[in-house]
PLY file of the C-alpha trace (Angstrom):
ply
format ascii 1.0
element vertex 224
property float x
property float y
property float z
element edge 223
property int vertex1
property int vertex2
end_header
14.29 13.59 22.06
16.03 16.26 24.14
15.75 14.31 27.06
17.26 11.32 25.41
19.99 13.60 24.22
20.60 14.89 28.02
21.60 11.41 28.51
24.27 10.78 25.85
22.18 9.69 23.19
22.68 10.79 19.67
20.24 12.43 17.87
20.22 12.43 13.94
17.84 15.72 12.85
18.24 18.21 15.83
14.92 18.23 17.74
14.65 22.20 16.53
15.39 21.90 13.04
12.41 19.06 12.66
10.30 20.65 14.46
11.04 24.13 12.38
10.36 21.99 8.85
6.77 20.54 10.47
5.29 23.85 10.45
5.28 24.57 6.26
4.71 28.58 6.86
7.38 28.87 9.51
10.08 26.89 6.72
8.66 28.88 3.95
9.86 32.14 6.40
13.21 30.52 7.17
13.64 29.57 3.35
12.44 33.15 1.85
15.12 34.64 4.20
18.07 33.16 2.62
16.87 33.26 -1.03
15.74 30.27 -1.10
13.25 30.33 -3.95
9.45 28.78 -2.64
5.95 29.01 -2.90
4.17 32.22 -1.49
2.78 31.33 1.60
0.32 32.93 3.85
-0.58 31.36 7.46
-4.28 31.96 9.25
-6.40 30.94 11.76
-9.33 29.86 10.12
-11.60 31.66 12.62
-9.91 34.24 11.83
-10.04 37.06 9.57
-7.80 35.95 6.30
-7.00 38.06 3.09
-6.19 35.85 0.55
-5.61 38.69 -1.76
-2.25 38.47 -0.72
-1.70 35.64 -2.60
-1.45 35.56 -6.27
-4.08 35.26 -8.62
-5.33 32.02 -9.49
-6.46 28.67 -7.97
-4.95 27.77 -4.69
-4.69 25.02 -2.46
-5.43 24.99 1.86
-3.77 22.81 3.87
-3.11 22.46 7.88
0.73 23.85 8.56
1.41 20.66 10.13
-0.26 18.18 8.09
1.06 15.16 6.75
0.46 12.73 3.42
-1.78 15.16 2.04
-4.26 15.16 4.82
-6.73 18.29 4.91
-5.82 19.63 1.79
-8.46 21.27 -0.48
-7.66 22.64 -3.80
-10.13 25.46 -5.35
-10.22 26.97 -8.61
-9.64 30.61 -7.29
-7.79 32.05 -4.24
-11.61 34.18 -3.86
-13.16 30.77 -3.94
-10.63 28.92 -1.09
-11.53 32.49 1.35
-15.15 32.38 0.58
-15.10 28.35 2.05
-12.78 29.16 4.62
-15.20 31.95 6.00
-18.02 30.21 5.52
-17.01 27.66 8.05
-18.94 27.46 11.58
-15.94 27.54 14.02
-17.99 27.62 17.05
-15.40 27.52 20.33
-12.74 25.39 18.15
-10.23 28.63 18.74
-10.73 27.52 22.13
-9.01 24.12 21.97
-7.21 24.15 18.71
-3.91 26.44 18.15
-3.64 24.86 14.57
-3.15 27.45 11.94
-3.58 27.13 8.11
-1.95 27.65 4.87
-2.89 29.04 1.86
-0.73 28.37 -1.31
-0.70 29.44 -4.67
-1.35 26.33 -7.34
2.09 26.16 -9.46
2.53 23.77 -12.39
0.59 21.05 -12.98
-2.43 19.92 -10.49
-1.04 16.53 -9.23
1.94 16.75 -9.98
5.54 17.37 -7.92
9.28 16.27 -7.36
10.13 14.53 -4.06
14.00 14.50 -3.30
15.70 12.88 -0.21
18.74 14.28 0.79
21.39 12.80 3.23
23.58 14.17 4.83
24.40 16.97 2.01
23.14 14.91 -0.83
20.56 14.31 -2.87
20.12 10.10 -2.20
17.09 10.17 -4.35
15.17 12.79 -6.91
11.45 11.37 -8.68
8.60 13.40 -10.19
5.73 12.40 -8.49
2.71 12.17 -10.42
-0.84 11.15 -9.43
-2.67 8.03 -11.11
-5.98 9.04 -10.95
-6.93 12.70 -13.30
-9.47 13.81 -10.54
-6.69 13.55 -7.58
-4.82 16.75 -7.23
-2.49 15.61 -4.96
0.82 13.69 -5.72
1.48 11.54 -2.26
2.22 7.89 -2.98
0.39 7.08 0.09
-2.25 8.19 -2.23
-1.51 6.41 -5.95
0.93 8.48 -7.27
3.47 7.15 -9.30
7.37 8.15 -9.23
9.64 8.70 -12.16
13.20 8.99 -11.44
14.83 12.07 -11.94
18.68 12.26 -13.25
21.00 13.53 -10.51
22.30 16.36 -12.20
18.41 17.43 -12.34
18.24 21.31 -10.83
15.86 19.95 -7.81
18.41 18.00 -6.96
21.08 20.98 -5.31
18.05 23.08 -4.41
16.99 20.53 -2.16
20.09 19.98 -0.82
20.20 24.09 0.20
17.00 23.81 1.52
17.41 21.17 3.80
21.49 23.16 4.73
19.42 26.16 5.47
16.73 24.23 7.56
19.39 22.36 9.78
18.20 19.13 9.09
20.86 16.25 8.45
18.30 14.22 6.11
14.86 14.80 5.07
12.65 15.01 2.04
11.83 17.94 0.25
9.06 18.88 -2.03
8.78 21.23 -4.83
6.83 22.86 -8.12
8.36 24.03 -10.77
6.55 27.03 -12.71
7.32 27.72 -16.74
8.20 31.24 -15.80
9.54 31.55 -12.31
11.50 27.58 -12.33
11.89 25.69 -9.16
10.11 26.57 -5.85
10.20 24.45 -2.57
6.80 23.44 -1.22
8.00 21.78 1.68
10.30 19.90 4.05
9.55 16.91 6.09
12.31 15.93 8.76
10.47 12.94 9.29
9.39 11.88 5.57
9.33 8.58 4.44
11.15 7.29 1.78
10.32 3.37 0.85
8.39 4.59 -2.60
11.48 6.43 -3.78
14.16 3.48 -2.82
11.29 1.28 -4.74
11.42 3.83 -7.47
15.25 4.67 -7.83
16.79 1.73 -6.23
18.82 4.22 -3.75
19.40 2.72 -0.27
18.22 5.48 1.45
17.98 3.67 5.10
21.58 2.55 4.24
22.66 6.22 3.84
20.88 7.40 6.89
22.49 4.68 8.78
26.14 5.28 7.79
25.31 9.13 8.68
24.21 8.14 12.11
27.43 5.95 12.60
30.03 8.40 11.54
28.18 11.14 13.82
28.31 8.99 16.85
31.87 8.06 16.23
32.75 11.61 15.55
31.42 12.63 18.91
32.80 12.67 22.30
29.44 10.50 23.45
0 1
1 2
2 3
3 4
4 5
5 6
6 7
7 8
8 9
9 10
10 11
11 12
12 13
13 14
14 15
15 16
16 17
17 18
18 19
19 20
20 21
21 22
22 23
23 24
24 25
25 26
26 27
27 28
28 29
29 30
30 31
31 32
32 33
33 34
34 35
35 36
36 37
37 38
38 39
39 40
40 41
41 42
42 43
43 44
44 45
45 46
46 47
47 48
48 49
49 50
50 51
51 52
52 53
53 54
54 55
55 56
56 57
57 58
58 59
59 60
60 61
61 62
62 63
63 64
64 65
65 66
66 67
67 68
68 69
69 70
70 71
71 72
72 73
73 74
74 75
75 76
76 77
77 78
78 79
79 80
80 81
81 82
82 83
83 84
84 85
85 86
86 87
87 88
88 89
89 90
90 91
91 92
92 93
93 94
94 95
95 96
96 97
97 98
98 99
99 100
100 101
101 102
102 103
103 104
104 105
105 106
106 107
107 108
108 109
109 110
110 111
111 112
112 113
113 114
114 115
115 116
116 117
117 118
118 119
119 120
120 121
121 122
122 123
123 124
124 125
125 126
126 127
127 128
128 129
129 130
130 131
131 132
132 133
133 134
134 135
135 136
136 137
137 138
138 139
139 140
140 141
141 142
142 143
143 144
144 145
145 146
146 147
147 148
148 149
149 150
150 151
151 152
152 153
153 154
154 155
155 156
156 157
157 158
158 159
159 160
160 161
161 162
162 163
163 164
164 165
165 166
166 167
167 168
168 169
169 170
170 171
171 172
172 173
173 174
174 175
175 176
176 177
177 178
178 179
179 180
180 181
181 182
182 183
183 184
184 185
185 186
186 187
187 188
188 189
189 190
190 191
191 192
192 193
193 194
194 195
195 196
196 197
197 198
198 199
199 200
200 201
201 202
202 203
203 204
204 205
205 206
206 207
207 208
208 209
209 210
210 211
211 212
212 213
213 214
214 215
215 216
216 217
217 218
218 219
219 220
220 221
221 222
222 223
């Protein structure tokens, strides 16, 4: 993409911010150190030793930091029981091939369950609660079977996601979060790259049509 962009082209998402929101422990860093409210985070190599003491008390979940449609995550019923698996893993000479690092995650509000907002350029195209069909799924991708509700606009997610993103650098891009009965609203995670067919299916917003019109008014408001 920065190549393309050495020769004129326009490039909607600067190669830097996506990038920054694939990793989900390097956005939780970037989010944490405006005040962005989101989920304790702590990155490891799993070949590694990890002290998932840090993390508060309770089940948690393990995912890969760059992983995508809920791919590689595990949910356990404690944060003791996610470090004894992790350990217990024969590694072998993977460190020697794989720079991939982990995250582990505190479980807040309810197992398969989340809200999924888009936001375009500044704001918030579409906001749904995502909700998993099937009781033994924990996870809440509609890749997966989850179902979307539509959320109203003036819905709280709604301007948090739209900070998140600001604070990211990303001109569109969707954002996940929990919400917890005592500490509210806390971003999971960006995706620069996230799809969005399930919520324009769900809401009826023409996301693509937003992203488009974005695109145009950049390139016309350029000197490309």
């Amino acid at each position: 993409m920065r190549l393309w962009e050495r020769k004129g082209a326009k490039i909607v998402n600067d190669p830097s911010a996506a990038v920054l929101a694939r990793d989900k422990f390097a956005t939780a860093l970037k989010l944490g150190e405006v005040g962005i409210p989101v989920v304790p985070s702590l990155a490891f190599f799993p070949w590694e030793g990890c002290e998932f003491n840090r993390l508060p008390a309770g089940a948690a979940v393990v995912k890969p930091a760059h992983g995508l449609q809920g791919r590689g995550v595990s949910f356990f019923r404690t944060r003791d029981e996610a470090e004894a698996v992790v350990r217990g893993i024969q590694w072998g000479d993977t460190r020697e091939i794989l720079a991939e690092h982990s995250v582990a995650q505190p479980v807040i509000g309810s197992i398969g369950q989340d809200i999924r907002a888009y936001v375009v350029n500044g704001i918030c195209a579409a906001l749904v609660r995502r909700t998993a069909s099937d009781p033994e799924e924990p996870r809440a991708n509609l890749t997966l079977g989850a179902v979307a509700t539509p959320l109203p606009p003036e819905h709280p997610a709604a301007s948090l996601a739209v900070a998140a993103t600001r604070a990211i650098g990303l001109d569109y891009g969707g954002v996940d979060m929990v919400e917890d009965a005592n500490d509210g609203l806390q971003v999971l995670e960006i995706d620069a790259w996230a799809g969005f067919a399930g919520l324009e299916h769900a809401t009826g917003a023409d996301i693509s049509g937003q992203i488009l019109d974005m695109a145009i008014g950049q390139l016309r408001n350029s000197d490309t």
